[in-house]
N, C-alpha and C positions, 0 to 999 in steps of 0.2 A: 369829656365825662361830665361837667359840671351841665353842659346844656343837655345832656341826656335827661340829667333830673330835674333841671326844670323848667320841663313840660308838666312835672308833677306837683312844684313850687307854691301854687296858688291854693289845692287840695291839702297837700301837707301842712301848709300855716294854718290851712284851717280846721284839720285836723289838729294840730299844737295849741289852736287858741280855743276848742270844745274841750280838751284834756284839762287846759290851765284852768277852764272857766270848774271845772271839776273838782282840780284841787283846789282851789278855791274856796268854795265852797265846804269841800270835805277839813279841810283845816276850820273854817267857821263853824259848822256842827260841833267839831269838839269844845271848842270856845266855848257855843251856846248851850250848849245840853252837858258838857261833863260824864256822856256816858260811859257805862261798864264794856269796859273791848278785850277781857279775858276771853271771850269767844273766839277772836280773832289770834288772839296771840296762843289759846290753846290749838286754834288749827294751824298754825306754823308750826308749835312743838310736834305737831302728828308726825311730821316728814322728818325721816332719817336719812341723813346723806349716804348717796352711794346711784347705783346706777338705776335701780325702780323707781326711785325721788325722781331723778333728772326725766326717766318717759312720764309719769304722771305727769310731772310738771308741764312737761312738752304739748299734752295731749292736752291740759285743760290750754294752755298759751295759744295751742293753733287755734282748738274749738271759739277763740274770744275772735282772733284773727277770720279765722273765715266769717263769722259775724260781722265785724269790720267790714268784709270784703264784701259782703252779702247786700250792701247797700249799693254797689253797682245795678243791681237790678231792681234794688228798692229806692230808687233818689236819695239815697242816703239816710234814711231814716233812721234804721238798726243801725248804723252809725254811729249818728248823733248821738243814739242813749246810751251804747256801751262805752263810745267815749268817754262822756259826762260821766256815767257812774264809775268808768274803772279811774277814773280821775277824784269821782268824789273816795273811794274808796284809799286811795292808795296818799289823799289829802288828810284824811284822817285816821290812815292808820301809824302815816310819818307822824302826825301834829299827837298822838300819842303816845308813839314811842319817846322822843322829846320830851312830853311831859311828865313819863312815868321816870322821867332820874336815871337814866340808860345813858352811859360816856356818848357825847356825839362820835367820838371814832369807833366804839361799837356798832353803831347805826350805821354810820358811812361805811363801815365794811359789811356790813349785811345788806347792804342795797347797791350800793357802789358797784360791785364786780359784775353781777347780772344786769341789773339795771340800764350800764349803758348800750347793751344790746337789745334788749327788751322792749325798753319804753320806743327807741326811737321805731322799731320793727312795727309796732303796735301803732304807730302814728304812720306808719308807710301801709299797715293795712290800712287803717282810715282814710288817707289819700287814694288809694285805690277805691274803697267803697264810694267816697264823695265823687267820683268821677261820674256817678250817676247821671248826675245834672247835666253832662254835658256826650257821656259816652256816645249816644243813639245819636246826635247830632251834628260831630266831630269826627273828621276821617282820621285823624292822627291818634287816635287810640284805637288800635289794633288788636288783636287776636296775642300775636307777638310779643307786642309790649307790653301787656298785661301780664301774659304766661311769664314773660322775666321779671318783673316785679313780684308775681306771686311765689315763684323758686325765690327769692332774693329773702323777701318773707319767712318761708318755711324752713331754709337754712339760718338766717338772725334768730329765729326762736329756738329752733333745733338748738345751736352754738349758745344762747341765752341759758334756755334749760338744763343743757349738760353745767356750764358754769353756776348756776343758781343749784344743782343736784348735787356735785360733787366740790366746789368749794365754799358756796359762801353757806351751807346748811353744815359744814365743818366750824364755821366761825362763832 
């Protein structure tokens, strides 16, 4: 099982280190600018838990994800940026939460339960997408192997969203 993924190993780090390089950054933003992110935290309040949370949710998570993935045929480009910015975003909306005086176990339960399906699903679409570089030129990425990695995808978010819809918008 372990050498199954990685063949993906190389795509996925680098997927993880456009994300990291994102929060990153999105943690500096707030340091440097002190912005207002009421915007943000009123668009969290919009979502009531239950099961139309969990498809919205779903539907904007894959929309990001096939993006992700869309850079198979674009060398990775659309990658690169959704990475970065769902990285800058998600940098500075933790480095906010933190500093608006929120218990860190409040925080960790509100990202904790979803999040470890989520984020990593999001960097397996990224890996896919970065495969760009190599797809057209490499026999070992297949038809096959793509179509399971992209199910693999679509059920992590599926299982992300229903938990991010019905427990942690409970918390």
């Amino acid at each position: 099982m372990l050498n199954y993924f990685s063949r993906l190993r190389n795509t996925f780090i680098l997927s993880a280190i456009v994300f990291g390089i994102g929060l990153i950054i999105g943690v500096m933003i707030i340091f440097s600018t002190s912005p207002q992110m009421e915007e943000a935290a009123e668009l969290q309040r919009t979502y009531k838990a239950g099961w139309y949370s969990a498809y919205s949710i779903f539907l904007n998570n894959i929309l990001v994800c096939l993006v992700l993935m869309l850079g198979l045929f674009t060398f990775g480009i659309p990658t690169f940026i959704y990475l970065l910015f769902n990285g800058i975003s998600i940098g500075a909306g933790l480095t906010h939460l933190i500093l608006s005086d929120q218990p860190l176990l409040n925080i960790f339960l509100k990202v904790i339960p979803h999040g470890i399906f989520e984020i990593p699903f999001f960097l397996l679409a990224g890996a896919i997408g970065f495969l760009g570089f190599t797809f057209y030129f490499n026999r070992k990425y297949g038809l096959k192997f793509l179509l399971k990695h992209v199910v693999m995808v679509i059920i992590g978010i599926l299982l992300a969203s229903i938990v991010e819809g019905l427990i942690t918008l409970n918390l």
